[in-house]
C-alpha positions in Angstrom: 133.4 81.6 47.2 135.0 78.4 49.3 133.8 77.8 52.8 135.8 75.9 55.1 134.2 74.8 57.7 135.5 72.5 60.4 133.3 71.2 63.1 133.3 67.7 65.8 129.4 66.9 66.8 129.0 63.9 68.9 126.3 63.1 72.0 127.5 63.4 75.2 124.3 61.6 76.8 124.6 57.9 77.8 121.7 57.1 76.1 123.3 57.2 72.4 127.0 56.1 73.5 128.1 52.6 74.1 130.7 53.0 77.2 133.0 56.3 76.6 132.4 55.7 72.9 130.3 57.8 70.5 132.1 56.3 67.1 128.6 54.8 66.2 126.7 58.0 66.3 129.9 59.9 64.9 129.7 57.2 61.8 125.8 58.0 60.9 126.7 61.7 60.1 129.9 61.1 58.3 127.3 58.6 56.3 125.0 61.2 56.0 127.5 63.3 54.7 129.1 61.2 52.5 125.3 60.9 50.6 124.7 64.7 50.3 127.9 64.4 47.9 129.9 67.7 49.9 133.3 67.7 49.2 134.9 66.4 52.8 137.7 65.2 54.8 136.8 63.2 58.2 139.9 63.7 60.8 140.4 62.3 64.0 139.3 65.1 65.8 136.2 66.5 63.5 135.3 67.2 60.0 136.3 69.5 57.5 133.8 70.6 54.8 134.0 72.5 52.0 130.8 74.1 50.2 130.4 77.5 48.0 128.5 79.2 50.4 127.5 79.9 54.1 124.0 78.7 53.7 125.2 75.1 52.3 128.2 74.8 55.0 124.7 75.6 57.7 123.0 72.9 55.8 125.4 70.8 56.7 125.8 71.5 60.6 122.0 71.0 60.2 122.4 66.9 58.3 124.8 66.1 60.5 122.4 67.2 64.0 119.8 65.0 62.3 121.5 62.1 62.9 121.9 62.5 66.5 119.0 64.4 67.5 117.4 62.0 69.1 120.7 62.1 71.6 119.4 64.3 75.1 122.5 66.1 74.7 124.9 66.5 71.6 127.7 68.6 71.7 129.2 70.7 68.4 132.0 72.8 67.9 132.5 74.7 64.1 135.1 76.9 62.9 134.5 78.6 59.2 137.3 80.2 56.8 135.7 82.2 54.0 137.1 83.7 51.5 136.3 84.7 48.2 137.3 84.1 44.6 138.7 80.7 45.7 137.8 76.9 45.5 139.2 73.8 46.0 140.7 75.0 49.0 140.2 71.5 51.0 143.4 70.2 49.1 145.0 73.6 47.7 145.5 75.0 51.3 147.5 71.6 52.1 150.0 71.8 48.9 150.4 75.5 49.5 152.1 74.6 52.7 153.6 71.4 51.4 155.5 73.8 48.9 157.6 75.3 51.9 158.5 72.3 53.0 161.9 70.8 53.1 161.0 67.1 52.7 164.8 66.3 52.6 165.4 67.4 56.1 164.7 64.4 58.5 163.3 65.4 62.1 
């Protein structure tokens, strides 16, 4: 099984941002992340994960919240796309598209 699971958490409280900036925090849980050795892809709007099964993708959500849980507020959004009898899907879903591309066409 591959799960997919995109997600932003950053705090939202003044007491863990410096100005409108929360880069700081948002570079402890990519850290974090980086050490539990998940397969991942930081983006500029959140971070995509990929783990072989729901509990480890939860696991995640839960690394990356202790990092900033010492924020008053943090806010999360996740999105999850499971499916079974699949893997690698963090790079195959990318060339899959890739494939229908006309790269020759300039836009």
């Amino acid at each position: 099984m591959s799960v997919l699971l995109e997600f932003a958490m950053f705090p939202t409280s003044d007491n863990c941002r410096e100005g409108s900036s929360v880069s700081k925090q948002v570079a402890k849980i990519i850290d974090a992340i980086d050490k539990s050795g998940v397969t991942y892809k930081l983006t500029p709007m959140g971070t995509i994960v990929e783990t072989q099964t729901m509990r480890e993708a939860l696991d995640v959500i839960e690394l990356a919240y202790e990092q900033v849980k010492d924020c008053e507020r943090v806010y999360s959004s996740l999105k999850f796309d499971i499916r079974h009898n699949s893997d690698d899907r963090l790079t195959t879903k990318i060339k899959s598209v890739e494939t229908h591309l006309d790269r020759d066409v300039k836009k």
